[in-house]
C-alpha positions as CSV (number, residue, x, y, z in Angstrom):
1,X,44.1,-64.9,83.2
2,X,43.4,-67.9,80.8
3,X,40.3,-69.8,82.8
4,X,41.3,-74.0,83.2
5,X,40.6,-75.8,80.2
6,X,41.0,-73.0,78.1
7,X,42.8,-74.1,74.5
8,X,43.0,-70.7,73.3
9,X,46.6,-71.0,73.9
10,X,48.4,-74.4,72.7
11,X,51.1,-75.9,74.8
12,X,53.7,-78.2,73.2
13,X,51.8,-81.5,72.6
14,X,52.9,-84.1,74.7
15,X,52.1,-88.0,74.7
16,X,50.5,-89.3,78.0
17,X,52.2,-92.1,79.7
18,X,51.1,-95.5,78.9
19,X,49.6,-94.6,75.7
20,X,46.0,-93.3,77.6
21,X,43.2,-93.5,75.4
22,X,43.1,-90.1,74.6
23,X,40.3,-89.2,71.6
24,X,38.8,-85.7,71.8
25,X,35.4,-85.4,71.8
26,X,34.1,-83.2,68.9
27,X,32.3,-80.4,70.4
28,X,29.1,-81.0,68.4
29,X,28.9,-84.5,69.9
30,X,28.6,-83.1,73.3
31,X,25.9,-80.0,72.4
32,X,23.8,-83.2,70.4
33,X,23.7,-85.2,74.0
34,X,22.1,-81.8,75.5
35,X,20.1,-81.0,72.7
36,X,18.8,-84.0,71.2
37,X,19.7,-87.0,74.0
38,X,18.8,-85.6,77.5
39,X,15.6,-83.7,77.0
40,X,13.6,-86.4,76.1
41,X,14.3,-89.0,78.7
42,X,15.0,-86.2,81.8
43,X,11.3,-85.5,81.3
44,X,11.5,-82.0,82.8
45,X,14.4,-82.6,85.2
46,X,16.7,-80.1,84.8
47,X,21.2,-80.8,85.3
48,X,22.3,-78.3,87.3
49,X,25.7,-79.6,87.6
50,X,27.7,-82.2,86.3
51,X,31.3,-84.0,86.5
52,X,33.7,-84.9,83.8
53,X,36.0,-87.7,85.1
54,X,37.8,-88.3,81.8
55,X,38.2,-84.9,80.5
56,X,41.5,-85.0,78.9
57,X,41.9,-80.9,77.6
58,X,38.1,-79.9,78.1
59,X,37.0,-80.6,74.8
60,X,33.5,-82.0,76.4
61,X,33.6,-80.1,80.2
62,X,34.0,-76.5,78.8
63,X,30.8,-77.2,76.2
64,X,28.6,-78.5,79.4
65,X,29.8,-75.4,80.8
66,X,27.4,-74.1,78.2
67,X,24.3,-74.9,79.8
68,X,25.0,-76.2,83.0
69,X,25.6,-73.9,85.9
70,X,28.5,-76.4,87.6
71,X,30.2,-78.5,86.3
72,X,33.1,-80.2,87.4
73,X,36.5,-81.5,85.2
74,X,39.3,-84.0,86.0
75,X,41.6,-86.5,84.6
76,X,44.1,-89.0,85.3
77,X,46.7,-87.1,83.4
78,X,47.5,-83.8,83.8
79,X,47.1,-82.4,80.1
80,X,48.4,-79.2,81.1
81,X,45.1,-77.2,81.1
82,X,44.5,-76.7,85.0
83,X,41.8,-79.4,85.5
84,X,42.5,-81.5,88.7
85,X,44.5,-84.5,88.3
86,X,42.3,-88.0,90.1
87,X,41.9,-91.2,89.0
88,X,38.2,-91.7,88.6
89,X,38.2,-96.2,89.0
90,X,40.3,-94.9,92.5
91,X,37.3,-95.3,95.5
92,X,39.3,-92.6,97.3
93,X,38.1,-90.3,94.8
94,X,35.5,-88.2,95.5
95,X,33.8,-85.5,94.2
96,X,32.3,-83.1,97.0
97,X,29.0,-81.9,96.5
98,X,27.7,-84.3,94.6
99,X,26.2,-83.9,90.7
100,X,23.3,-84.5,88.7
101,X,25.6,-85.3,85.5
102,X,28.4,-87.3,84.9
103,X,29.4,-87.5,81.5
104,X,32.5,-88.7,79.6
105,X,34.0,-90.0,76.3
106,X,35.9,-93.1,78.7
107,X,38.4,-95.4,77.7
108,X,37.0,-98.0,75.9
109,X,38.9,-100.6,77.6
110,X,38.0,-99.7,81.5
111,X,34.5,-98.2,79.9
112,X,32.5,-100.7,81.9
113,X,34.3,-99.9,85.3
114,X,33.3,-96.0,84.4
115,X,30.0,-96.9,84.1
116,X,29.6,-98.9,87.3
117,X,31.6,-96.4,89.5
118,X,29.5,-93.0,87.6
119,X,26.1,-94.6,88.4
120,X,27.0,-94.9,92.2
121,X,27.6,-91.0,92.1
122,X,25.1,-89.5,89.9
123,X,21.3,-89.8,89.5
124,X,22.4,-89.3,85.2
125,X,25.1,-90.7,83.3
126,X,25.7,-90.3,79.7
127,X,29.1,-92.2,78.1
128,X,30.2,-91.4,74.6
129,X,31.2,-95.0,73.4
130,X,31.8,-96.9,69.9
131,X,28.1,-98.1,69.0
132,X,29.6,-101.9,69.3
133,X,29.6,-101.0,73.4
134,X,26.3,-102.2,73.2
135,X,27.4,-105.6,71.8
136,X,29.3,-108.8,74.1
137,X,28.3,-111.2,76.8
138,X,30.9,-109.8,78.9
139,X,29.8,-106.1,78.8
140,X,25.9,-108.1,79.2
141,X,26.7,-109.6,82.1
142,X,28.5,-107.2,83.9
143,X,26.0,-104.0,83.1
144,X,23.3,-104.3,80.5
145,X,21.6,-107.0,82.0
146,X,21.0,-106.0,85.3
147,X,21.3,-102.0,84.6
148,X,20.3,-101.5,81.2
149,X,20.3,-97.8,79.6
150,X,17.4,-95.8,80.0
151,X,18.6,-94.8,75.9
152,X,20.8,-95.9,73.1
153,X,21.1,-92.9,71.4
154,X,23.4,-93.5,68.1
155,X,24.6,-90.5,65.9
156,X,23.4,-90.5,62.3
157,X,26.3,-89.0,61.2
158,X,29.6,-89.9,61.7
159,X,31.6,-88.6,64.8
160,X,35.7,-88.8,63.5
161,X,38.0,-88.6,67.0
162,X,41.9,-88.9,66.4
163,X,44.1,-89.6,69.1
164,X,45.4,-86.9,70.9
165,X,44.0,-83.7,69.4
166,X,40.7,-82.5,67.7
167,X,40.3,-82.5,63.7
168,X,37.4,-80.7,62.8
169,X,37.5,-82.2,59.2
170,X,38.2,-85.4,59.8
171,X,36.3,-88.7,58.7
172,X,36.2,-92.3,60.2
173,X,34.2,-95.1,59.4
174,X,33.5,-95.7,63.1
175,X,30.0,-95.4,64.5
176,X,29.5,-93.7,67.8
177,X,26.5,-93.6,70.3
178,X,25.7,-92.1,73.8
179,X,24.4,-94.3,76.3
180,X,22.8,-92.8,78.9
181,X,21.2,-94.0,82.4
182,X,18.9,-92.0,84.5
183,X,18.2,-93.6,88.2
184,X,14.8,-95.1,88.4
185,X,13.9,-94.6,84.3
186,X,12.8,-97.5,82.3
187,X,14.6,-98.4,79.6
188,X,13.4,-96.5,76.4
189,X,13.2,-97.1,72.5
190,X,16.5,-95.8,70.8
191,X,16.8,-92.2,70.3
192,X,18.6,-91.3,67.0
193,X,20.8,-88.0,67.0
194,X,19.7,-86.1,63.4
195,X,21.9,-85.8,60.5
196,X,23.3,-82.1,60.1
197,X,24.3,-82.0,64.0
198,X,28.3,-81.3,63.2
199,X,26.9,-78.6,60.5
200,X,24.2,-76.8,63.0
201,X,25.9,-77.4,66.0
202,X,29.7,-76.7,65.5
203,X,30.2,-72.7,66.8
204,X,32.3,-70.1,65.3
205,X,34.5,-69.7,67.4
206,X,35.4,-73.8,68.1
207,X,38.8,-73.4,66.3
208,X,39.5,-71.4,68.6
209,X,38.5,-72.4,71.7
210,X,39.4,-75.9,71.4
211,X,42.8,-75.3,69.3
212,X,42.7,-76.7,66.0
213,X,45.3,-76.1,64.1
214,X,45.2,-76.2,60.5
215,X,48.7,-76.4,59.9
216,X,49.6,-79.3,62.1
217,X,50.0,-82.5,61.3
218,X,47.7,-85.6,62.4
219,X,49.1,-87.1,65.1
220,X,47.9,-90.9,64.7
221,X,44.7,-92.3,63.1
222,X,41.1,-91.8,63.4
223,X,39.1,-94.5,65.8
């Protein structure tokens, strides 16, 4: 039996309606926010479970699944891989128990909205956006100036995400950053992820769990 979100397998791709904003997240990018992101600012506290609201196939939920005991996966498309179908901006959706994590590569269009509804449901929230997130009065007035992150934490490197399906070798010229709250923190000096992450953090067995395919073709451009 193939556990939900497993890749292992690849279904026939199919485009989701509307054109969703749907960039895998790189599963390095996601073992750099628990290595190098949450550690410092959690001082000592400890994610024992976490939700997913944008997970797409499970390229970020199954490496949470790593190192946190529960964690929980949805989406507002049903990408074929078993994860529950909810639209996270809906206020009839709810997550019972609650978590300790919410993290998510959003859509960068309705990225504010995630961030307003995630930190009314969890005491952490870490979004994987473009580094220019950080930049516009809108976005200032609506979030950063009343809720500011507890950490701006850009990647060094260069994290490549095409639409619709995960390229391991792929390059972009687009800068990426988590931003990451954590109830009743003051805001903190930036924390900048280390070069070499995609090197020393990319597993083995990625390729495989994730399905990349060599032989395929790109499906659109990089962000």
């Amino acid at each position: 039996m193939i556990p939900a979100g497993s890749t292992a397998v690849m279904a026939s791709r199919r485009e989701p309606p509307d054109s969703l904003d749907f960039f895998p997240t790189p599963p390095w990018a996601t073992r750099a926010l628990l290595r190098h992101v949450l550690p410092p600012v959690l001082e000592g506290f400890k994610i024992c479970s976490a939700w997913d609201p944008a997970c797409g196939e499970g390229h970020m939920a199954e490496v949470l699944r790593e190192e946190v005991s529960i964690v929980h996966a949805s989406d507002i498309f049903d990408y074929g891989r078993g994860y529950p179908v909810a639209d996270f901006l809906d206020p009839a959706t709810q997550l019972v128990p609650s978590v300790d994590l919410i993290a998510t590569n959003p859509p960068f269009n309705v990225a504010v909205e995630f961030a307003e509804r995630a930190l009314g449901e969890a005491a952490v929230v870490a979004l994987l956006l473009r580094t220019a997130w950080i930049e516009g009065e809108e976005r200032y007035l609506r979030l950063f100036r009343d809720r500011p992150p507890t950490a701006f934490a850009p990647f060094v490197e260069r994290v490549a995400m095409l639409r619709g399906r995960w390229e391991p070798n792929a390059s972009t010229a687009t800068s990426y950053a988590w931003f990451v709250w954590v109830s009743d923190a003051a805001p903190r000096a930036p924390i900048w992820i280390p070069p070499n992450c995609k090197r020393s953090l990319t597993r083995s067995d990625d390729a495989r769990r994730f399905g990349f395919r060599a032989a395929a073709p790109l499906l659109a451009s990089v962000e």
